[in-house]
C-alpha positions as a Markdown table, in Angstrom:
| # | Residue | x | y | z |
|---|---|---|---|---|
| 1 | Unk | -21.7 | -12.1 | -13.8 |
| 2 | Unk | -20.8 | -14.5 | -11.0 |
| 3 | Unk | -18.2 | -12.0 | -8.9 |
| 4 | Unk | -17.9 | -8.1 | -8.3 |
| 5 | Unk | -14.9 | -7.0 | -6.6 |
| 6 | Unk | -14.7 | -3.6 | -4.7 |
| 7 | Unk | -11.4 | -2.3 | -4.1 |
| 8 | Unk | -11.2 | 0.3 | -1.2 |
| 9 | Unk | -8.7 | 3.0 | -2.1 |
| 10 | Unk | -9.7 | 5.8 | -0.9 |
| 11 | Unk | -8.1 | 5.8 | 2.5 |
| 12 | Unk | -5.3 | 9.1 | 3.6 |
| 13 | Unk | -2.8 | 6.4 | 4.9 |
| 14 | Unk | -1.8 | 8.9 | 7.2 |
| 15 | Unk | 1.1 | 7.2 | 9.0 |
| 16 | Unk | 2.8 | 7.0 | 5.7 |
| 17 | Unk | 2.8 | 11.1 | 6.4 |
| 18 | Unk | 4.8 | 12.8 | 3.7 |
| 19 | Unk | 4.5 | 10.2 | 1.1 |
| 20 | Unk | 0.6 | 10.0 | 0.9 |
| 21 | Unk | 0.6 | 13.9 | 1.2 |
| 22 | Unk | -1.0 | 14.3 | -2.5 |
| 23 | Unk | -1.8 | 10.8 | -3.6 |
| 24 | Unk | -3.9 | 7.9 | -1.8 |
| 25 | Unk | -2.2 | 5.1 | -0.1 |
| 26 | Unk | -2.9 | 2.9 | -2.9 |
| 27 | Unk | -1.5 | 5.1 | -5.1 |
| 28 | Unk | 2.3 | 5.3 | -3.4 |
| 29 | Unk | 4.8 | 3.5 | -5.7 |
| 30 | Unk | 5.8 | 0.3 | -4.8 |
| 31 | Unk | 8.7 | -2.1 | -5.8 |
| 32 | Unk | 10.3 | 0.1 | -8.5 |
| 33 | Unk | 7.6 | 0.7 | -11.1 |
| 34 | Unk | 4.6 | -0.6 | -9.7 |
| 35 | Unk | 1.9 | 0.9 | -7.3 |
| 36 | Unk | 0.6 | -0.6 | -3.9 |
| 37 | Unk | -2.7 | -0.9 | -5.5 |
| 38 | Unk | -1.5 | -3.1 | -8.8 |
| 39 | Unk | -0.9 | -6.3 | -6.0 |
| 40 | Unk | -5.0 | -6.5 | -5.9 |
| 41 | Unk | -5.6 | -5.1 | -9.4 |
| 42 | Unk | -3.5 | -8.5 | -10.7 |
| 43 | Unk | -5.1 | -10.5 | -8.0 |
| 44 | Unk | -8.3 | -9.5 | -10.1 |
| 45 | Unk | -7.0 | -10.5 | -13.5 |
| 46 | Unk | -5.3 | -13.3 | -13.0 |
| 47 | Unk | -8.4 | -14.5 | -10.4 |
| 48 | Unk | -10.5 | -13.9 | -13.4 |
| 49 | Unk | -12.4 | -11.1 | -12.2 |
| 50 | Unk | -12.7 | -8.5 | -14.9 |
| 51 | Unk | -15.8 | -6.2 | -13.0 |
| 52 | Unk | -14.1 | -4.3 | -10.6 |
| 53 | Unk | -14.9 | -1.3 | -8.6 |
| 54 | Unk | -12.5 | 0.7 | -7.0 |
| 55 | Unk | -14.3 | 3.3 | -4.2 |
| 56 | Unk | -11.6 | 6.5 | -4.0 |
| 57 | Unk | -12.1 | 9.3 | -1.9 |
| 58 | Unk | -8.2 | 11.3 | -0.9 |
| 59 | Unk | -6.1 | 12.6 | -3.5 |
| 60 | Unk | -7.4 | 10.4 | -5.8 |
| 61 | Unk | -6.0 | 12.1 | -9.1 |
| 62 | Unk | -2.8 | 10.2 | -9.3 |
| 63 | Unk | -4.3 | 6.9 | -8.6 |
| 64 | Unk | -7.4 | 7.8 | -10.9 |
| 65 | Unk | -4.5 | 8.4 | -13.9 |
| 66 | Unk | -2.9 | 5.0 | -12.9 |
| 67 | Unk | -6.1 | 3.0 | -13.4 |
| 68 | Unk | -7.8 | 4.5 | -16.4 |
| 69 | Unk | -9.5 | 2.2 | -18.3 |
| 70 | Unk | -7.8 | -0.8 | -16.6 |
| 71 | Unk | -6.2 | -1.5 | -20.1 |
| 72 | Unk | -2.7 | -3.2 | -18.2 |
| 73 | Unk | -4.8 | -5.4 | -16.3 |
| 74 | Unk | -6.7 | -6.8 | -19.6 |
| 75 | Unk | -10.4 | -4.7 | -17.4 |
| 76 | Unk | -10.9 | -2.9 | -21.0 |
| 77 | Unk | -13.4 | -5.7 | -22.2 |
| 78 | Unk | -16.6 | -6.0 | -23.3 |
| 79 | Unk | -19.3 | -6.4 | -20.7 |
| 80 | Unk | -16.7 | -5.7 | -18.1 |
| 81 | Unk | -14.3 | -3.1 | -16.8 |
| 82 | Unk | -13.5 | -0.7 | -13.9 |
| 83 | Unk | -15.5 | 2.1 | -12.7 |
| 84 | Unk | -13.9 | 4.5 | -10.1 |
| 85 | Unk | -16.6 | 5.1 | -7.0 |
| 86 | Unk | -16.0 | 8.3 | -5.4 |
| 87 | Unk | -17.9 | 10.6 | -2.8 |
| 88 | Unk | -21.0 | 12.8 | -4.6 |
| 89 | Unk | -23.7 | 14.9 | -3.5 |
| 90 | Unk | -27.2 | 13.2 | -3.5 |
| 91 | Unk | -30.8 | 14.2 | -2.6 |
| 92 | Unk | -29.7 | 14.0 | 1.0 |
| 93 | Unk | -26.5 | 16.3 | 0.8 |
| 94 | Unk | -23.0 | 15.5 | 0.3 |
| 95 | Unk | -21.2 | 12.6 | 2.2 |
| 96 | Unk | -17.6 | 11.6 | 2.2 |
| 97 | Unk | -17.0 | 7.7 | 3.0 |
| 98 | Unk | -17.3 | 7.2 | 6.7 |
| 99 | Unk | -15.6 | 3.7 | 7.4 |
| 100 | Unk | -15.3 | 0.6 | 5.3 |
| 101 | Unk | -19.2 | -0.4 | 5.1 |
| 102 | Unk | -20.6 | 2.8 | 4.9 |
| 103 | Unk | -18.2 | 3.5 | 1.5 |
| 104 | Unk | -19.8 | 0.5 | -0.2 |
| 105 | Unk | -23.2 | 1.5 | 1.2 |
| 106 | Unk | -23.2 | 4.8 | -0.8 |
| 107 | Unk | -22.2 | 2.8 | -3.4 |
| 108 | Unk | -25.2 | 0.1 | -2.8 |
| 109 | Unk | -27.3 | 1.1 | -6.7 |
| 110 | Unk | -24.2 | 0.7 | -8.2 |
| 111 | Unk | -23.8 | -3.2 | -6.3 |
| 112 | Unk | -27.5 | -3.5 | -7.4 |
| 113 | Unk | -27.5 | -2.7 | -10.7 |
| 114 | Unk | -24.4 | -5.0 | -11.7 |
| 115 | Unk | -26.4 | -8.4 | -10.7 |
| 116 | Unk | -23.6 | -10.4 | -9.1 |
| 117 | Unk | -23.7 | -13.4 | -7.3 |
| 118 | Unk | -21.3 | -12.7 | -5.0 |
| 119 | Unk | -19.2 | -9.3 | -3.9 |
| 120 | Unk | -15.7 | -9.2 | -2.9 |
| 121 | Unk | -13.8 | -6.8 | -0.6 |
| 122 | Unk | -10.5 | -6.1 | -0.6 |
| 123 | Unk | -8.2 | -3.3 | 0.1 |
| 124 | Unk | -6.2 | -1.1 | -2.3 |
| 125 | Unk | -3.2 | -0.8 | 0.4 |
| 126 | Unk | -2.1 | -4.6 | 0.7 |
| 127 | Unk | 0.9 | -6.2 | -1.0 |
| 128 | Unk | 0.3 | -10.1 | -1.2 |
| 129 | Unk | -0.7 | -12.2 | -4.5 |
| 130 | Unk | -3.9 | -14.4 | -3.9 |
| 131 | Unk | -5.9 | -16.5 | -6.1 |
| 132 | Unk | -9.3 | -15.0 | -5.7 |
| 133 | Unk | -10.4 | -18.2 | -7.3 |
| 134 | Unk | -9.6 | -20.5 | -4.7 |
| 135 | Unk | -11.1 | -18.0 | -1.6 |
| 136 | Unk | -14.9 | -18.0 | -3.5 |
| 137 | Unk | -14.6 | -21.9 | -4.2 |
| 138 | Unk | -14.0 | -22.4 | -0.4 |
| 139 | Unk | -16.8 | -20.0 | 0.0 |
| 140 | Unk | -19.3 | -22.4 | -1.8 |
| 141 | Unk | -17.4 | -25.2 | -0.5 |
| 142 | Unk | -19.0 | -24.4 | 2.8 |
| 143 | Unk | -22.4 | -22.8 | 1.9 |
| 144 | Unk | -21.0 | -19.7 | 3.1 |
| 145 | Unk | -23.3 | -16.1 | 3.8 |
| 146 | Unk | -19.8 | -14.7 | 4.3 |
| 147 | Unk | -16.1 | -15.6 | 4.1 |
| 148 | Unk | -13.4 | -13.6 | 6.1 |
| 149 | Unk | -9.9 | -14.1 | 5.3 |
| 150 | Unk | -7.7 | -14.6 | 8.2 |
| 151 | Unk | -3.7 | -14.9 | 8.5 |
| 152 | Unk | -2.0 | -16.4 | 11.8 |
| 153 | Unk | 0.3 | -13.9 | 13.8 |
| 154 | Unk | 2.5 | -14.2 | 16.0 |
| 155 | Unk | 0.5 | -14.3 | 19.5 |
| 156 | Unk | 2.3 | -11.6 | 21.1 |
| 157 | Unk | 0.7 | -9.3 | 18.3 |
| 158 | Unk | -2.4 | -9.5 | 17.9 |
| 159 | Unk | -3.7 | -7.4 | 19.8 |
| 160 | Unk | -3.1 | -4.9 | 16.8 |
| 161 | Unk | -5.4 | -7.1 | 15.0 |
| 162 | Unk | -9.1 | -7.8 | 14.5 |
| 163 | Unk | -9.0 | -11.3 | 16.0 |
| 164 | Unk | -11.3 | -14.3 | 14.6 |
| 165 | Unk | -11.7 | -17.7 | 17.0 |
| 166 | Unk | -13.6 | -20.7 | 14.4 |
| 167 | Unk | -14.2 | -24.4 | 15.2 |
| 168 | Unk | -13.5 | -27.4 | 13.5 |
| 169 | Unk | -15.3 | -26.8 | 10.5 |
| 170 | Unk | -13.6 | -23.3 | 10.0 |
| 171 | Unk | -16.4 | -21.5 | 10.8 |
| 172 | Unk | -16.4 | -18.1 | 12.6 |
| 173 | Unk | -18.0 | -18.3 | 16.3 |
| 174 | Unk | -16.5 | -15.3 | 18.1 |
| 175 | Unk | -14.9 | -12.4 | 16.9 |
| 176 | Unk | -12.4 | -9.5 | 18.6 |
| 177 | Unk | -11.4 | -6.0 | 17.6 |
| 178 | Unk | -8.1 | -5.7 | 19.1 |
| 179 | Unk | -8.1 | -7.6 | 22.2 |
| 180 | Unk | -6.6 | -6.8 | 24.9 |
| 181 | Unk | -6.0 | -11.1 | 25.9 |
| 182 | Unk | -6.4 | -12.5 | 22.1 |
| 183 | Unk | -7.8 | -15.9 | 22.0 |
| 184 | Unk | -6.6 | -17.0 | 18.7 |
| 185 | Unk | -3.8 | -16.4 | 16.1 |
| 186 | Unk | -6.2 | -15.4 | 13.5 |
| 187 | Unk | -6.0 | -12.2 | 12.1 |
| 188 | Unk | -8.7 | -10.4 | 9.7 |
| 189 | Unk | -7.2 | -8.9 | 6.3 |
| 190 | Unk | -10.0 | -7.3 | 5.6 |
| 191 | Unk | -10.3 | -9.6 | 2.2 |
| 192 | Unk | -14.2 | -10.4 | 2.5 |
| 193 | Unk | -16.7 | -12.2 | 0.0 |
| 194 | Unk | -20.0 | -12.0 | 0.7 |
| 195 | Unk | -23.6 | -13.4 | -1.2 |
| 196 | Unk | -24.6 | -10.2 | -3.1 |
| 197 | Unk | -28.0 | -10.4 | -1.3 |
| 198 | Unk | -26.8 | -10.7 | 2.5 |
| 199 | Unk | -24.1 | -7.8 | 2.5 |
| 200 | Unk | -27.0 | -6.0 | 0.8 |
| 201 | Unk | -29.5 | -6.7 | 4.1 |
| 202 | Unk | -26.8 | -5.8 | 5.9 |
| 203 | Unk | -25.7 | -2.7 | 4.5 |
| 204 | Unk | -29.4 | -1.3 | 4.8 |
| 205 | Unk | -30.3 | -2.9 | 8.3 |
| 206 | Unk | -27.2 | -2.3 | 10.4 |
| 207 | Unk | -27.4 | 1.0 | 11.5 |
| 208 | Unk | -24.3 | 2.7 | 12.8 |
| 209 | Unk | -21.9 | 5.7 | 12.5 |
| 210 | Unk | -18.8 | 5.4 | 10.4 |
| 211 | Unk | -20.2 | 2.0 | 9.3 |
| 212 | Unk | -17.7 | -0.4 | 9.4 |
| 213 | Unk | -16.8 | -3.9 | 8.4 |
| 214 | Unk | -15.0 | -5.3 | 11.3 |
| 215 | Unk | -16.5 | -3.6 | 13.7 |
| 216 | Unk | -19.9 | -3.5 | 13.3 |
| 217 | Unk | -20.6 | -5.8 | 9.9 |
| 218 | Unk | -19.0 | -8.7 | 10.7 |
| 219 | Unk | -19.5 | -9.5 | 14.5 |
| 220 | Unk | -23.6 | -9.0 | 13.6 |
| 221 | Unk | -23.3 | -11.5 | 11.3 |
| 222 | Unk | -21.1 | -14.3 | 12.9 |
| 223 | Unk | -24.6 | -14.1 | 15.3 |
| 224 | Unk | -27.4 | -14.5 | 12.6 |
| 225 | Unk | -25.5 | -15.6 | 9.8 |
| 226 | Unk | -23.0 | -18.8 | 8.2 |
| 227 | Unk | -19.8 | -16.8 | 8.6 |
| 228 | Unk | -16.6 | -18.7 | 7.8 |
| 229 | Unk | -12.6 | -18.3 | 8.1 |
| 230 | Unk | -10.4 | -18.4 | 5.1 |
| 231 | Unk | -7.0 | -19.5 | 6.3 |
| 232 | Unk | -4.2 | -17.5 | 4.2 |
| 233 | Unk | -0.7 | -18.3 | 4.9 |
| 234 | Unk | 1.3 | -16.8 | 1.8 |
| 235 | Unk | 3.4 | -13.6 | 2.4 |
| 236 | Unk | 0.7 | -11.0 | 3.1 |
| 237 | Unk | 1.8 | -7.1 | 4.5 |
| 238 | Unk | 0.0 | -4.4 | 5.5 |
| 239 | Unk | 2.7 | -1.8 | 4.6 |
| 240 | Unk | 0.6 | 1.1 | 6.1 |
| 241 | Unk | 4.1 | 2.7 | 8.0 |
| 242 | Unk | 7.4 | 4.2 | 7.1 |
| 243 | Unk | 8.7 | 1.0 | 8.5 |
| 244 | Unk | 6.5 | -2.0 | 7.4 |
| 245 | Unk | 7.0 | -0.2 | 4.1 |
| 246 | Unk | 10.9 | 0.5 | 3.9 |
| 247 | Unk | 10.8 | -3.4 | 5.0 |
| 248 | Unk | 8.5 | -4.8 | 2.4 |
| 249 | Unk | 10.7 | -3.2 | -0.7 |
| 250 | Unk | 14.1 | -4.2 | 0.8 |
| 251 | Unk | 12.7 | -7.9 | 0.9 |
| 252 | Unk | 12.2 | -7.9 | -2.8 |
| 253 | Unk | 16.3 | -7.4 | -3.1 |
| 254 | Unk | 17.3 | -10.9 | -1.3 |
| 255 | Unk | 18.1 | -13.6 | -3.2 |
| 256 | Unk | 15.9 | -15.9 | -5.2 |
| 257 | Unk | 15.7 | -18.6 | -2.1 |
| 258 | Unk | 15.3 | -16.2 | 0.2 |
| 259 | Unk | 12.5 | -13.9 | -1.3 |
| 260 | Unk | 9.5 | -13.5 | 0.2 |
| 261 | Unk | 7.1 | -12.9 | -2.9 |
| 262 | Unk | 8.2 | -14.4 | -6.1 |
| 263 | Unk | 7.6 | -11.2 | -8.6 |
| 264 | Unk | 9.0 | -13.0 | -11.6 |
| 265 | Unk | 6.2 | -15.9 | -11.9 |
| 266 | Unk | 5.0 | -16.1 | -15.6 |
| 267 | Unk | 2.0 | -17.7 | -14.4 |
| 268 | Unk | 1.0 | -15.1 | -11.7 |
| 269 | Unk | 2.1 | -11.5 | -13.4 |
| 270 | Unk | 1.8 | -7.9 | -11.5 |
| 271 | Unk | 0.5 | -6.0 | -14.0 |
| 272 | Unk | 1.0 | -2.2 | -14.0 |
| 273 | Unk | 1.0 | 1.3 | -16.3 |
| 274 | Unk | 4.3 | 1.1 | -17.2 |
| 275 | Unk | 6.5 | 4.0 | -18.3 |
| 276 | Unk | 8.3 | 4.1 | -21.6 |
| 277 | Unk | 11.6 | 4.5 | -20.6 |
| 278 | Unk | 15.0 | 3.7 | -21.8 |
| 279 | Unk | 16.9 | 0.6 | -20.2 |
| 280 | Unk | 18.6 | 1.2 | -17.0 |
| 281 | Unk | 22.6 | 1.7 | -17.5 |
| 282 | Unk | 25.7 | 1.2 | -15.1 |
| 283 | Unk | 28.4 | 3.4 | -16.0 |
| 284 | Unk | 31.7 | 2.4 | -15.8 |
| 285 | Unk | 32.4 | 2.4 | -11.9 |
| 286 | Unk | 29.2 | 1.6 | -11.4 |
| 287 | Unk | 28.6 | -0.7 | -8.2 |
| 288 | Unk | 25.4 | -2.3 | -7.6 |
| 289 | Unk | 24.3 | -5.2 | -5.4 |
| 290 | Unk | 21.4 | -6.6 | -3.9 |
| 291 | Unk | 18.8 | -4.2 | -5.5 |
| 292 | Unk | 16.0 | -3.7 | -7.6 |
| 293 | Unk | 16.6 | -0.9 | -10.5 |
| 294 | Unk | 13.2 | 0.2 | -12.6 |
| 295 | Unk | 14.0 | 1.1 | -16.4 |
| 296 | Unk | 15.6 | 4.8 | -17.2 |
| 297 | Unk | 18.0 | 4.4 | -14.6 |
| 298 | Unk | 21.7 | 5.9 | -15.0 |
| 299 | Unk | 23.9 | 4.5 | -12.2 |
| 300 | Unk | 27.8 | 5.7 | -11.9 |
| 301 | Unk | 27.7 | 5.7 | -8.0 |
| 302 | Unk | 27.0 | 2.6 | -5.9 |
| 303 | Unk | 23.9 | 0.9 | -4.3 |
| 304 | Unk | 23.4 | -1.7 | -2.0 |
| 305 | Unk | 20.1 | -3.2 | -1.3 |
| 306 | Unk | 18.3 | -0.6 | -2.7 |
| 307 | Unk | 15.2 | 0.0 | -5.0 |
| 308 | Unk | 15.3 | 2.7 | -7.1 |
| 309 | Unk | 12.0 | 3.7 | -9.2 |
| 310 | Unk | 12.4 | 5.1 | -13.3 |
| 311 | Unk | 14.7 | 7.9 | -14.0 |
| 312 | Unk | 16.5 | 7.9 | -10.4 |
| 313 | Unk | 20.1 | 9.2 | -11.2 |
| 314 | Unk | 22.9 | 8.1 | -9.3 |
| 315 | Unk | 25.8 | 10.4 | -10.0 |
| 316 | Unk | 29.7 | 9.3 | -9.8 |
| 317 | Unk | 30.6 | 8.6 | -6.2 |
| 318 | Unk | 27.7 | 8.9 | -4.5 |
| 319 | Unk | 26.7 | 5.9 | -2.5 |
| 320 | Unk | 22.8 | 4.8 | -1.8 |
| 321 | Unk | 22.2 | 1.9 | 0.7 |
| 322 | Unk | 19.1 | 0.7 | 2.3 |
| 323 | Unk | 16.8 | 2.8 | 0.7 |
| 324 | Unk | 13.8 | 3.4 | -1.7 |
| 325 | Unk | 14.1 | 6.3 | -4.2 |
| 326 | Unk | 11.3 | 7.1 | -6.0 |
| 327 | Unk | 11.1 | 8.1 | -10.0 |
| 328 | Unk | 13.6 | 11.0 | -11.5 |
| 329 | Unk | 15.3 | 11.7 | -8.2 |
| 330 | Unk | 19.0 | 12.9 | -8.5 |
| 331 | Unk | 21.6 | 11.7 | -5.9 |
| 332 | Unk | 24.4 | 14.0 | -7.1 |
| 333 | Unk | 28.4 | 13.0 | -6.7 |
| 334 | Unk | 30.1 | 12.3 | -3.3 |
| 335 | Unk | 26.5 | 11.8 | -1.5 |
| 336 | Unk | 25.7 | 9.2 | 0.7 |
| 337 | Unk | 21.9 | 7.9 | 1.6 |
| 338 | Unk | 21.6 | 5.6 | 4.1 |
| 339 | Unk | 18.3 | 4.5 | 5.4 |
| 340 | Unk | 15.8 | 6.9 | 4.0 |
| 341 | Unk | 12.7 | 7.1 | 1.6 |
| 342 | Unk | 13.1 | 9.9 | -1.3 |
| 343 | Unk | 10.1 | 10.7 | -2.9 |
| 344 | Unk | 10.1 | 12.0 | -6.8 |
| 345 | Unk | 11.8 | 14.4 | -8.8 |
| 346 | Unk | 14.1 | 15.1 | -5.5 |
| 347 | Unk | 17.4 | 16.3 | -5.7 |
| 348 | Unk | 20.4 | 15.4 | -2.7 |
| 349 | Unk | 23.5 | 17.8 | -4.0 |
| 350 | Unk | 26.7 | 17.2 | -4.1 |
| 351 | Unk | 28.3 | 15.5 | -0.6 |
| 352 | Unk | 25.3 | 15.6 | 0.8 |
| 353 | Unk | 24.9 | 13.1 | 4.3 |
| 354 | Unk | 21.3 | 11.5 | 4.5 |
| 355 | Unk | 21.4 | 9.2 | 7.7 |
| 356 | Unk | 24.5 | 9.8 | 9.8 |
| 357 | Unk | 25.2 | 9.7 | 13.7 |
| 358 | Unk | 23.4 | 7.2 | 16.0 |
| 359 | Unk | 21.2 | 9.9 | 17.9 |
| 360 | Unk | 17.5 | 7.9 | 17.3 |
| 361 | Unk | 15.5 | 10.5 | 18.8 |
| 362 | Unk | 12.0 | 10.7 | 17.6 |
| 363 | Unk | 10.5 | 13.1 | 15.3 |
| 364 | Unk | 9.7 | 15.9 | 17.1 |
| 365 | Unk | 6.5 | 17.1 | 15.3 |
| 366 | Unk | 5.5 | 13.0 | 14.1 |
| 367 | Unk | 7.1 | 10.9 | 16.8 |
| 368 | Unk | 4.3 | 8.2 | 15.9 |
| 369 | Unk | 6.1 | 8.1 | 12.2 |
| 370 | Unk | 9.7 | 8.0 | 12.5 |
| 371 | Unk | 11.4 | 6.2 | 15.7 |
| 372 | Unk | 13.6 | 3.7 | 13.7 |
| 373 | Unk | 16.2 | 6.4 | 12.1 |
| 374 | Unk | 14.9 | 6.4 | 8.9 |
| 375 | Unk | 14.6 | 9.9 | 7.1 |
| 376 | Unk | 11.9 | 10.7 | 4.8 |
| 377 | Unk | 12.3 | 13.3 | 1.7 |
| 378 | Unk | 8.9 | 15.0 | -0.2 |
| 379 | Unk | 8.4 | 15.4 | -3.5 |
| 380 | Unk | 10.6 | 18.1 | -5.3 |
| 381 | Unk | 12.8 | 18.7 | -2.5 |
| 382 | Unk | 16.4 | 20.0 | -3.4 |
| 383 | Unk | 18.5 | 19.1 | -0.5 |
| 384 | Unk | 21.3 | 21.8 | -0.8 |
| 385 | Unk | 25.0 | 20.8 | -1.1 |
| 386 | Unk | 26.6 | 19.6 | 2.1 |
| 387 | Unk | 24.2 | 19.1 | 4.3 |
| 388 | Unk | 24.3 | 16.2 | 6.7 |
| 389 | Unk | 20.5 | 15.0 | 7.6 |
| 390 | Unk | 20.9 | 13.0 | 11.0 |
| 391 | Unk | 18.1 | 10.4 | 11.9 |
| 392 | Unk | 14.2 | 10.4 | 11.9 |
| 393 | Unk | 14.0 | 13.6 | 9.9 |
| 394 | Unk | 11.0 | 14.8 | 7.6 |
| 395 | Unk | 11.9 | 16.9 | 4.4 |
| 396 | Unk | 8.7 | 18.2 | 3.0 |
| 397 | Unk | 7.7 | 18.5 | -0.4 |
| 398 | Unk | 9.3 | 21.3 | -2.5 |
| 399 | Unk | 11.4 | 22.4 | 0.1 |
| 400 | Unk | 14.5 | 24.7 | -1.0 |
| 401 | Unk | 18.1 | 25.4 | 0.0 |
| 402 | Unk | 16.8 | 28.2 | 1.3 |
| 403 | Unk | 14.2 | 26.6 | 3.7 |
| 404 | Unk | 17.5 | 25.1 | 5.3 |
| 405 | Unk | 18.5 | 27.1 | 8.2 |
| 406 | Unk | 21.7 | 25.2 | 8.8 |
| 407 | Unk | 24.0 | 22.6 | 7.2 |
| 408 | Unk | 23.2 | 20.3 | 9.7 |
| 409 | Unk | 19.6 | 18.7 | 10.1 |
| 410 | Unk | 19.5 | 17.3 | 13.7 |
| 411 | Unk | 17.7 | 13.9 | 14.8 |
| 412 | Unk | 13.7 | 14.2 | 15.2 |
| 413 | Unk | 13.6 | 17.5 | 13.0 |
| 414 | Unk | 11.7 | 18.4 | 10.3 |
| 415 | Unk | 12.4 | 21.1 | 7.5 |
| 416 | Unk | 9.0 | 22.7 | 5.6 |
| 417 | Unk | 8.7 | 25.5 | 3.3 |
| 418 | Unk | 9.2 | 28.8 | 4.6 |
| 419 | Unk | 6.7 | 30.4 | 2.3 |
């Protein structure tokens, strides 16, 4: 086996708050019918890298149940397949993964035993499409120990970013966690491939806490070791936020030329575990425009650049704009959703107002998660009949009518269960 790929999925995503409450980042649905996590899984297939293993830690039931065997992605094979890597209690205690490095170091007899020439890292919480092929072909190309892929952005950002500076030759001489003055456009993705034997020197001479690729791994290396830059310029998002991730699933609606990642090439399919579910149907004063709509769908209302998961029901008159709705969520008749992220099996009752008024005050209780005026809505929540939900609200999972203290839900508040 030339290639092992380990996915790391096992992060809490916790600025995606309500929506990674009981599932992994990875594991938050994405696009309709897929999961965040299927973007790399088909990068794998259709890379032609069938070994894979996927390090979970969080909540990892749901995303455990998605994977399986692997069967969508064709992992099922002889000789091959996916093995889910999570935390377990060893000679010297328990551990729970403590950074990026230190997860695939507990995981280092497992990397051993499978012989590979080379490992690839990537993470479970990315939506891009890359031909794996191509990135460990550049990697030989240039005698590499190690390969980092690196995107440009814009200068004014990146600062957020781990920050790579190579020559000529592409190969990595300095490298910055988040500096304050950036001296390059180059940002890490956290897509690595290393030689099977130098990550595993590394892994067992680098000693630090809460072991970590780009900040402890990596700028070792680019001092003892042939570290080179991958340039990647294709559509690549981190969709880690209520924002970036709102943003990334309203792309998908614009028009063909205007798209930013085709999801209709035969040649490069995301693969997922589909449901079996009816096709969607428009009723008869159905409206619908500029969105994506998943199979099982029953649509009498009108939406407008929208994406609307499996099951979601859109009863006459209401109206949905600008928002993601996850699987088997009702929007009953005469509501209106504008702006605002509604998890599964939800329920908005009749004339409901989700996203009214201009008052953008922050969340009171997450004011690092909701600044933009989008509202957020848990799992299982019933939203009673009536109520109009202003701007940068959180609705937890499984709330009730009677968790509502009022018809009206000011800006920046958040409504939980009361028992």
């Amino acid at each position: 086996m030339e290639t092992l790929a380990l996915i790391l999925a096992g992060g809490r995503g916790s600025r995606l708050d309500i929506l990674s409450e009981k599932r992994a980042k990875p594991g938050v649905p994405f696009a309709g019918k897929f999961r965040i996590i299927d973007f790399a899984l088909s990068n794998c297939s259709n890379s032609g890298i069938y070994d894979i293993g996927i390090l979970t830690q969080y909540q990892p039931l749901s995303l455990n149940e998605h994977i399986g065997m692997g069967q969508p992605w064709d992992f099922n094979r002889r000789n091959s397949g996916v093995t889910l890597l999570q935390p377990y209690e060893s000679l010297k205690g328990d551990s729970w993964y403590n950074g990026t490095a230190d997860a695939v170091l507990q995981n280092i007899e497992y990397i051993k035993r499978k012989k590979a020439k080379y490992v690839l890292i990537l993470s479970g919480d990315h939506i891009y499409k890359m031909d794996y092929k191509k990135l460990i072909d550049f990697h030989k190309e240039k005698g590499a120990d190690v390969t980092v892929c690196a995107q440009p952005v814009p200068i004014e950002e990146a600062s957020r970013f781990g920050i790579l500076s190579a020559d000529d030759n592409m190969k990595i001489v300095e490298f910055a966690e988040k500096p304050k003055v950036p001296k390059s456009d180059l940002a890490s993705m956290g897509i690595y491939v290393f030689n099977t034997d130098v990550l595993l020197n590394a892994l067992e001479t680098i000693k630090e806490p809460d072991l970590d690729f780009g900040k402890h791994i990596i700028p070792v290396m680019i001092e003892n070791n042939h570290v080179f830059c991958y340039r990647f310029e294709d559509y690549w998002k981190d969709v880690g936020t209520y924002d970036s991730y709102l943003e990334a699933n309203l792309e998908l609606t614009q028009t063909v030329d205007k798209v930013p990642l085709d999801m209709y090439d035969p040649d490069w399919v995301i693969h997922t575990k589909s449901e079996e579910r009816p096709a969607a149907k428009f009723g008869l004063n159905a409206k619908v425009k500029q969105c994506l709509i998943s199979n099982g769908c029953i649509i009498a209302g009108e939406v407008e650049k929208s994406v609307l998961g499996p099951g979601v029901d859109i009863r006459p008159g209401a109206i949905v704009k600008n928002s993601v709705i996850f699987n088997d969520t009702v929007i009953e008749a005469g509501a209106v959703v504008d702006g605002a992220i509604i998890d599964k099996n939800a329920i908005v009752r009749k004339d409901c107002k989700i996203g009214y008024g201009n008052d953008l005050s922050s969340n009171k209780d997450k004011p690092e998660v909701l600044t933009s005026g989008l509202n957020v809505i848990g799992k299982g929540a019933e939203i009673p009949e009536g109520t109009v939900i202003e701007r940068n609200c959180r609705i937890l999972s499984h709330v009730t009518p009677d968790d509502f203290d009022s018809k009206e839900v000011k800006s920046g508040t958040t409504v939980a269960p009361k028992k």
